[in-house]
N, C-alpha and C positions, 0 to 999 in steps of 0.2 A: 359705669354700668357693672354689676355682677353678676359674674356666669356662674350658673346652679352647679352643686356640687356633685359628687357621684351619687349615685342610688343606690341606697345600704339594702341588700340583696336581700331575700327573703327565701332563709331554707326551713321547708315542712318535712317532717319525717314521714315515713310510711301511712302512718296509723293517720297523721290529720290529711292528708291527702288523699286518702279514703275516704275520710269523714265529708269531707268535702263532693267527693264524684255520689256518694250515698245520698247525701242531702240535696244534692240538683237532681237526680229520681225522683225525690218524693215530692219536689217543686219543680218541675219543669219549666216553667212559665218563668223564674229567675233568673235573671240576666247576671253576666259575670262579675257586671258590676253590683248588685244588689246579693249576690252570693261573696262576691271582697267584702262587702261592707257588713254584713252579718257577721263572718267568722274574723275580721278586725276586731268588731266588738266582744264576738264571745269569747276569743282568747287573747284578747288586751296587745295580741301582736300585729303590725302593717300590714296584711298582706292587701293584695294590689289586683286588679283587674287582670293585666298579662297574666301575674302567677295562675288565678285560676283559669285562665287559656293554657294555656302550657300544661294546667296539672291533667286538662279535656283529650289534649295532645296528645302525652305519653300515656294516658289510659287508652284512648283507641289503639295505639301502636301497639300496646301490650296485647289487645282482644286480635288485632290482628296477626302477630305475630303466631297466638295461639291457632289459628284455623290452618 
């Protein structure tokens, strides 16, 4: 039997990590898996359902920290 190997991590910079929290605005109704799956395609790199949980994450942490 083989056991899967690690999961090659996915780091987004600034800029697509915005692009990202900007484009689930203007679609709200996108699920995080159909927001992984659009920017997989538009910039030919993995990223993954958690990642855009996590990117949801630290973006509220950030609005709240602001108030």
């Amino acid at each position: 039997m083989e056991t899967p190997g690690k999961r090659k991590r996915t780091n987004l910079d600034y800029e697509k990590k915005q692009k990202i929290v900007q484009y689930s605005k203007l679609h709200p109704k996108s699920s995080q898996q159909e927001l992984a799956n659009h920017f997989t395609t538009l910039w030919n790199i993995d990223v993954k359902r958690r990642t855009v949980g996590d990117i949801f994450l630290e973006s509220n942490q950030l609005k709240n920290d602001d108030s």
